[in-house]
C-alpha positions as CSV (number, residue, x, y, z in Angstrom):
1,X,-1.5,-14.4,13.6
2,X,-4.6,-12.6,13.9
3,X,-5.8,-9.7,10.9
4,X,-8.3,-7.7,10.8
5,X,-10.7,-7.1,7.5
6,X,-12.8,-4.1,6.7
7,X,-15.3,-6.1,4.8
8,X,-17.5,-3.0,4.4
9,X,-14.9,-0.9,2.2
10,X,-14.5,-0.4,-1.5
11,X,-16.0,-0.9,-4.5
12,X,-16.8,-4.3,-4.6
13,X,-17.5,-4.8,-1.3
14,X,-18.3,-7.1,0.7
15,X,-18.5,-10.0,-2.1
16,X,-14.7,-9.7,-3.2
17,X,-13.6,-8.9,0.0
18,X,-15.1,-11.9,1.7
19,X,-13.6,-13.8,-1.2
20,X,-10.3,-12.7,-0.8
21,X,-10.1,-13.7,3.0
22,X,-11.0,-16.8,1.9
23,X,-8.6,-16.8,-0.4
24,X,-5.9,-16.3,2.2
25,X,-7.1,-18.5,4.5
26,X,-5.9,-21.1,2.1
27,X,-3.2,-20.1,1.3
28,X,-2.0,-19.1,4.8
29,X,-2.5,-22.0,7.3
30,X,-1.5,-20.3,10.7
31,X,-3.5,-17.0,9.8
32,X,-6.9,-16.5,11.4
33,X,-9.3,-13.5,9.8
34,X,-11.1,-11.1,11.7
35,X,-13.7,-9.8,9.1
36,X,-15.4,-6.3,9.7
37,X,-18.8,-4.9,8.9
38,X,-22.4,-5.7,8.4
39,X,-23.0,-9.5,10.2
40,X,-25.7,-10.7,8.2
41,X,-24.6,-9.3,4.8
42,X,-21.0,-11.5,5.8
43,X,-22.8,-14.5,7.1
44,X,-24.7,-14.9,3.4
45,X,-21.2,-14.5,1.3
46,X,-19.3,-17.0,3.4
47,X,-22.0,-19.7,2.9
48,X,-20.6,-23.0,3.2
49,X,-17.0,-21.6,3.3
50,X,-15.5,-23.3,6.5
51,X,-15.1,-20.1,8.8
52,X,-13.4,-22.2,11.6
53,X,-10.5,-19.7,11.4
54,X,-12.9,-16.1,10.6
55,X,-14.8,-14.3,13.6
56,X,-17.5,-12.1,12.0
57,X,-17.0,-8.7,14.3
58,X,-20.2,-6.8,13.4
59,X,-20.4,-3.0,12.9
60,X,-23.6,-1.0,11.6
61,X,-22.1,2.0,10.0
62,X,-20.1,2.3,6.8
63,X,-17.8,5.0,5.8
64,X,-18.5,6.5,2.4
65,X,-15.8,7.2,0.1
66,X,-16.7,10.9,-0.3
67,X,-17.3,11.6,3.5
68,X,-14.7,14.0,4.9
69,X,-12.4,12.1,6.7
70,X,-11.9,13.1,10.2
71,X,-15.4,13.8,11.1
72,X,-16.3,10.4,9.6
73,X,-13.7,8.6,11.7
74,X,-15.1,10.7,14.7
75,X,-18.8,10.4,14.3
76,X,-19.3,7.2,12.7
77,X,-17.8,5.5,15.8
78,X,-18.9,1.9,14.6
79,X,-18.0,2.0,11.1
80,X,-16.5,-1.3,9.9
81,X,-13.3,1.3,9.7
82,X,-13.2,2.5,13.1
83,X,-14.0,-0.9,14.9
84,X,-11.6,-2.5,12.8
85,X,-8.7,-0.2,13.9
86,X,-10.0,-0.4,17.4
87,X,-9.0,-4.4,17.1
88,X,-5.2,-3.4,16.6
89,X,-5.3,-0.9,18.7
90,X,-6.7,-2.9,21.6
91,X,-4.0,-5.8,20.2
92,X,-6.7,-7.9,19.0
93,X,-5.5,-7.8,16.0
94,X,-1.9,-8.0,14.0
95,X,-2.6,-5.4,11.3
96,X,-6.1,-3.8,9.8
97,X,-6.8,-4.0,5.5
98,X,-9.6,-1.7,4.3
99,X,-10.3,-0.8,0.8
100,X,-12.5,2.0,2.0
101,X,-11.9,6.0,1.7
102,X,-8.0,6.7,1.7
103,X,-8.1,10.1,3.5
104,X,-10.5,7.9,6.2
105,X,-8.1,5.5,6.9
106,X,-5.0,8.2,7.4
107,X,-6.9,10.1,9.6
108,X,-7.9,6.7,11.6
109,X,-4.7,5.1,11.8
110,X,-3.8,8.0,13.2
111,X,-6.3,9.1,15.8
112,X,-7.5,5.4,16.6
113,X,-3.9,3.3,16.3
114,X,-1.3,5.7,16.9
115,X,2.6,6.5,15.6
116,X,5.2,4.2,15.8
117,X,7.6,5.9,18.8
118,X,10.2,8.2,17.1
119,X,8.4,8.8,13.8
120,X,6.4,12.1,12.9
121,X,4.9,11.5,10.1
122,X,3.9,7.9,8.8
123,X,3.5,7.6,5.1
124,X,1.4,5.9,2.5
125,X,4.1,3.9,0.1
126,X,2.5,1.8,-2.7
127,X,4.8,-0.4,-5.0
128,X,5.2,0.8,-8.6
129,X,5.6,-1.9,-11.3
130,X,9.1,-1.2,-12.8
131,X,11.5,-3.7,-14.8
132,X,13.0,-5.0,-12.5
133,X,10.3,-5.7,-10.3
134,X,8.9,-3.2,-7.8
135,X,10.2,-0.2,-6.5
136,X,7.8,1.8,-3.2
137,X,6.8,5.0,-3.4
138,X,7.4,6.9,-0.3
139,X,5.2,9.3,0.3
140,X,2.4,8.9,-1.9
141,X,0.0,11.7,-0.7
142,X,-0.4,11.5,3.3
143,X,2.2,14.3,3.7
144,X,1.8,17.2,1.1
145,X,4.6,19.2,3.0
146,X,7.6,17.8,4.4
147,X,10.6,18.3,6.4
148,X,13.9,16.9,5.3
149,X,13.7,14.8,8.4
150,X,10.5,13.2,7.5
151,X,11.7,12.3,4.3
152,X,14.6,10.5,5.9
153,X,12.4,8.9,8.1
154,X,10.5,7.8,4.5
155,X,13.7,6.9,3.6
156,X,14.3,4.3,6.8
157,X,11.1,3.0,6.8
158,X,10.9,2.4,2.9
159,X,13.9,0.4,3.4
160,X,13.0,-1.6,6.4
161,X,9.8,-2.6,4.6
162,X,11.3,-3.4,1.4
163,X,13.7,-5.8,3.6
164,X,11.4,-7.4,5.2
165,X,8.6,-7.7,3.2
166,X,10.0,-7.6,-0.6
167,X,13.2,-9.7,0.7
168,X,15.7,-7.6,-1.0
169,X,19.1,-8.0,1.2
170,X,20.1,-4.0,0.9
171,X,17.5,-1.9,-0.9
172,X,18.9,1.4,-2.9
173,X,17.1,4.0,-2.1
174,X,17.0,7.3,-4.3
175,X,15.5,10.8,-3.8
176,X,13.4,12.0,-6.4
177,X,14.4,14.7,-8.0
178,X,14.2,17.4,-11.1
179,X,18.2,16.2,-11.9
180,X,20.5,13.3,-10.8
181,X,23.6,15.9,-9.7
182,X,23.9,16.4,-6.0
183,X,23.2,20.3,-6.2
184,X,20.1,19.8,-7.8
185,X,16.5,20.7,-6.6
186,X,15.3,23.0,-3.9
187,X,16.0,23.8,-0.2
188,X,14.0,20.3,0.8
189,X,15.7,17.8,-1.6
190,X,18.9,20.1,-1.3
191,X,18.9,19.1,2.7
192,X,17.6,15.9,2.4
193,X,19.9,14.6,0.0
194,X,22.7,14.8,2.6
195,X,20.4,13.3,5.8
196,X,20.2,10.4,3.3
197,X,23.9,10.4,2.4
198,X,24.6,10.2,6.1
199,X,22.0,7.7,7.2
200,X,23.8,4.2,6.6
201,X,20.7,3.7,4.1
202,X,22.0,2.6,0.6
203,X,21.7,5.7,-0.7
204,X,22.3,5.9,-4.3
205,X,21.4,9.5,-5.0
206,X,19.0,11.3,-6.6
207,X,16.9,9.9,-9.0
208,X,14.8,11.9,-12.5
209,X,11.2,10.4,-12.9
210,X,12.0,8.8,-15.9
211,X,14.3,6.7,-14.2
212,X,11.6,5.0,-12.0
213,X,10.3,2.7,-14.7
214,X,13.6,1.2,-15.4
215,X,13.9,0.3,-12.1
216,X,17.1,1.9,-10.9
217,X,16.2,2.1,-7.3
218,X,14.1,0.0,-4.7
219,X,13.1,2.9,-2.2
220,X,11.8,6.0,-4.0
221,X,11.5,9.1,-1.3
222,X,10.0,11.9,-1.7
223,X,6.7,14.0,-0.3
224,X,3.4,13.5,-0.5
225,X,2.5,16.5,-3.3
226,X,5.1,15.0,-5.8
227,X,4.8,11.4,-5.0
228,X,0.7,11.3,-5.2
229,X,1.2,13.3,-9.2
230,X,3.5,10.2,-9.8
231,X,1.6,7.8,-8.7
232,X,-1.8,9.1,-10.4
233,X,0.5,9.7,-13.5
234,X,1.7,6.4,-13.6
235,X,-2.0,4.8,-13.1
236,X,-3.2,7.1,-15.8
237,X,-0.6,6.0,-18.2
238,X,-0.6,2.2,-17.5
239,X,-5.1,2.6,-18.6
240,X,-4.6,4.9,-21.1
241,X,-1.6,2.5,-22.9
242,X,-4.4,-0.8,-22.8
243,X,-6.7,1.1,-24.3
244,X,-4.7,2.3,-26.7
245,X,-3.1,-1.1,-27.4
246,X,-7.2,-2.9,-27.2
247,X,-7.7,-0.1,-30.3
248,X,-5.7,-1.0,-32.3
249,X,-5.6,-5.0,-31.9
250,X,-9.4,-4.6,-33.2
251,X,-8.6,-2.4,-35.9
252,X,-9.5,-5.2,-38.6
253,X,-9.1,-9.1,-39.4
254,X,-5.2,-8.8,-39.5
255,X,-4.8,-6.9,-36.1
256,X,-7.0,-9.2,-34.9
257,X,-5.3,-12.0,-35.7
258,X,-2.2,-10.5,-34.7
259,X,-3.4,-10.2,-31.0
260,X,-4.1,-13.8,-30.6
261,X,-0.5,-14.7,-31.4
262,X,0.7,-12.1,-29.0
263,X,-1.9,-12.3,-26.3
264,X,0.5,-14.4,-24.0
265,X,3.0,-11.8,-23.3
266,X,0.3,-9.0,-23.7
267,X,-1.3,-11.2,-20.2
268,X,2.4,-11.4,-18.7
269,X,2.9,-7.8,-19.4
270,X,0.1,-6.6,-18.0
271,X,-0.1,-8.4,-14.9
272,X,2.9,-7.1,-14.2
273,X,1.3,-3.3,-14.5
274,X,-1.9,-5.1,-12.4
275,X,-2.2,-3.5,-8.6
276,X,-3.6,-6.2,-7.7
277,X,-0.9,-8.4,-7.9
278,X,0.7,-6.3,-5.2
279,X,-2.6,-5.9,-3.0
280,X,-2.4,-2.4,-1.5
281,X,-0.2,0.1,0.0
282,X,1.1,0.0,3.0
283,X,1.0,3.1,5.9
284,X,4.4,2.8,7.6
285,X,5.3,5.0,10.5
286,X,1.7,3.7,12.3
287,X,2.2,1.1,15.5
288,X,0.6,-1.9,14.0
289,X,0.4,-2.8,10.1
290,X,-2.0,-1.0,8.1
291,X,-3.0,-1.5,4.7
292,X,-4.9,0.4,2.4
293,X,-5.8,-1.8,-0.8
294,X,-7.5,-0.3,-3.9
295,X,-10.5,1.3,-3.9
296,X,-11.5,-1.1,-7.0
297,X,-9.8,-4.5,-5.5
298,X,-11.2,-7.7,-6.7
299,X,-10.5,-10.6,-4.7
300,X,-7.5,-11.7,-5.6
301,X,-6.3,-7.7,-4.5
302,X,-7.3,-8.4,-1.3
303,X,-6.2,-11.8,-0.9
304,X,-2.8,-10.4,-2.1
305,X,-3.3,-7.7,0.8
306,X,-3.9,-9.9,3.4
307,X,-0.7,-11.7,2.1
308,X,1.1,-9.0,2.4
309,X,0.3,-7.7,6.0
310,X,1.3,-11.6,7.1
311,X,4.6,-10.9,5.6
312,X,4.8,-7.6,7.3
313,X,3.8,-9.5,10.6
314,X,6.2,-12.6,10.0
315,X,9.3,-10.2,9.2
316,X,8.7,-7.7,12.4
317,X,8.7,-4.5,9.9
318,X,7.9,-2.5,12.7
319,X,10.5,-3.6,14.8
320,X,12.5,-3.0,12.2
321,X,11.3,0.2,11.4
322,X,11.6,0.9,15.5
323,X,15.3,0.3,15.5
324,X,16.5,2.1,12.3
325,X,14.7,5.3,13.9
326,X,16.8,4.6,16.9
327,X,20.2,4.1,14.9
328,X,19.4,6.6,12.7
329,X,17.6,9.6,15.1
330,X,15.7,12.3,13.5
């Protein structure tokens, strides 16, 4: 199993992003690394890390996170972005991780990799932290209009993924809407909701935002516009609720004191809000897995990344994905 690193994107890069290959190697025996960008800046960082399963695939441009998208991915031909795709697209590689510009890597896995056969739109799904573990957002923002169709095709691959890769048997999977009653909505959810009733999907309805947190459904389908407001909502929320509760635990002595008693479960319940415990978000629909971590991962996001695109590989999501668009048609 062969994966392909854009060592150049994000934040912290390359430092955190060398780490977290590393970091995966380790944990990962059969999985060899194919890490992406400047040679010389990657050489230094890996040190005397044993790279016995890592081939350093040099590339002297970087893609900026403010650049416009598709001229980037067309002009800056041997971006650590571009080449990188270029690997899975030329079956060098199993799947591609990049950190780097979001809008960038759309645009790329589109013109470089290509569509799965049968599906029109692929879609960016992250995983939002709920209470009952994680439910994926499907679409998050690649797709600001939609089709009822493409949402059904959300709806198949959000499944398919959450299958494989989450290991839940039969996911539910809900369509967000501004009511749970059938007639809710407007013409798209209206239309949509009966693709989905007639899809073989377990398809439990529609489903009000509120409902997300508590975890009452494992696929949540919708488009782009309304899921990328959700999902910048949600982020917003989960910083502006630590920094609320990091207030007032420093009030004074007493809060203080009161924070080092209940710092434990303050760690567990914030690691369970932390991104990068689920690495990045996948974009489904694309022939090839493609991953697009957080723009501020650490090491351990990318590790958890890399992770993830070798259960994505292990569990044939794509083949997966492949049949339920033939079962299921458009």
């Amino acid at each position: 199993m062969r994966i392909a690193v854009d060592a150049m994107g994000g934040d912290n890069a390359p430092l955190e992003v060398v780490k977290g290959c590393m970091g995966a190697l380790q944990r990962e025996k059969k999985l060899e690394l194919i890490v992406v960008g400047k040679k010389e800046s990657i050489r230094d960082i890996l040190g005397g890390y044993d790279t016995s399963r890592i081939t350093i695939q040099n590339a002297t441009e970087v893609i900026g996170g403010d650049e416009p998208p598709v001229e980037a991915i067309k002009k800056k031909k041997d971006s650590s972005m571009v080449v990188g795709m270029q690997k899975v697209k030329g079956g060098q590689a199993d799947a591609f991780i990049s950190a780097g510009n979001t809008g960038a890597l759309l645009a790329g896995a589109l013109l470089k990799i290509g569509r799965i056969k049968g599906i029109d739109r692929p879609a960016l799904a992250p995983i939002l932290p709920t209470e009952k573990g994680g439910a994926m957002l499907i679409d998050a923002g690649a797709n600001a209009e939609c089709k009822p169709s493409n949402l059904l095709q959300f709806g198949m691959m959000g499944s398919a993924y959450m299958k494989g890769v989450m290991g839940i048997e039969n996911p539910r999977v809900a369509l967000i809407n501004i009511g749970t009653e059938e007639g809710k909505g407007n013409v798209l959810t209206k239309e949509t909701y009966r693709l989905l009733e007639e899809s073989g999907l377990k398809f439990i309805g529609n489903i009000e935002a509120r409902g997300i947190p508590e975890g009452a459904a494992d696929v949540l389908v919708c488009d782009g516009f309304v899921g990328n407001v959700i999902l910048k909502l949600t982020e917003g929320l989960a910083m502006s609720l630590f920094a609320q509760l990091k207030k007032e635990f420093t009030q004074n002595t007493a809060s203080k004191l009161a924070a080092s008693v209940l710092r434990p479960g303050l760690r567990r319940f914030r690691g369970r809000l932390d991104y990068n415990q689920y690495g990045g978000a996948p974009l489904l629909g694309i022939a090839g897995g493609c991953i697009k971590a957080h723009g501020s991962s650490d090491a351990l996001a990318i590790e958890n990344a890399i992770m993830q695109a070798v259960r994505f590989i292990d569990n044939k999501v794509e083949q997966s994905i492949t049949e339920h668009i033939k079962v299921g048609g458009k």
